[in-house]
N, C-alpha and C positions, 0 to 999 in steps of 0.2 A: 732236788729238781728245781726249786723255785729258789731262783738267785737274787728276788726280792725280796727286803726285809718286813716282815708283815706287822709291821709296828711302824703310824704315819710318822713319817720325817719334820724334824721340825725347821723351819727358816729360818737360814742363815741371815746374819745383819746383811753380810752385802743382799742376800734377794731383797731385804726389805730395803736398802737403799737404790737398788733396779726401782722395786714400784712405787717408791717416794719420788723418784724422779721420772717413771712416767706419769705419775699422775700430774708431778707441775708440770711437765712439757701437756699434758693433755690439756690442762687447765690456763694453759698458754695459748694453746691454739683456739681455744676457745675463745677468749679473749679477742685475739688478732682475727676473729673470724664475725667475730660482733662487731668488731672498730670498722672491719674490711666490708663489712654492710652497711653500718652508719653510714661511710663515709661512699659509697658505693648508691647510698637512697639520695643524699642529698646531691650527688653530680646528676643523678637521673630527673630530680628535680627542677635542679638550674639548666639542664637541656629542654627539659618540659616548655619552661617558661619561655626562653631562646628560642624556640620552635616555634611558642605561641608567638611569638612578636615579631618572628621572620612573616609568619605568615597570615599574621592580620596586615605587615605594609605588603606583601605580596599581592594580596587580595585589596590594597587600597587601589596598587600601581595599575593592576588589569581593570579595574574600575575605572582609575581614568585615563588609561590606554583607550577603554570601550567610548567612554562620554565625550578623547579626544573624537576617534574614527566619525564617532554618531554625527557629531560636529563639521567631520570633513565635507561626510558625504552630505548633508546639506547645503554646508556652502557649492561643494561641484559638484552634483550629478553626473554631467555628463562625465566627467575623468574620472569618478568612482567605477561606473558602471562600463568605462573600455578596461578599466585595472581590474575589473573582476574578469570580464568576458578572456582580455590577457593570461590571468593568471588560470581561467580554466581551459584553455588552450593547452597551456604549457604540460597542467599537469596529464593534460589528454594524452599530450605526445612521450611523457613520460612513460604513462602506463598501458599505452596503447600494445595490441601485438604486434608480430613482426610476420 
């Protein structure tokens, strides 16, 4: 009935060269999966930094975008305050109903 041999089998050299050679491919990928995050932490890094220094002059420019304006509307008043009255006009009619 039972067309198993009931005595364990013992491994062939090639199965033991199957799992000598999955074990280097494992220990391969291991490898290439530690270089692929070294090298995956430092680009995230050098974005970090690039990010930081886009956006400290970002925040210089709007600063003195603000301290040019502050500037304008001192010097004119009057032509500040028709270019605001202007622009909220505009956006009246923009979003006005119909």
């Amino acid at each position: 009935m039972n067309e198993f041999p009931s005595s364990p089998v013992t491994p062939s050299p090639l199965a033991d060269n199957v799992i000598e050679a999955a074990n280097e491919l494992k220990a391969a990928a291991e490898a290439k999966a530690r270089e692929f995050g070294q090298v995956a932490g430092e680009k995230l890094n050098e974005f970090k930094d690039a990010a930081g220094r886009v956006l400290g002059e970002s925040e210089d420019r709007w600063k003195e975008l603000g301290d040019h304006a502050v500037a304008y509307v001192k010097e004119n008043p009057g032509k500040a305050v028709l270019a605001g009255l202007g622009a909220g006009f505009l956006i009246g009619l923009l979003f006005r109903e119909k």
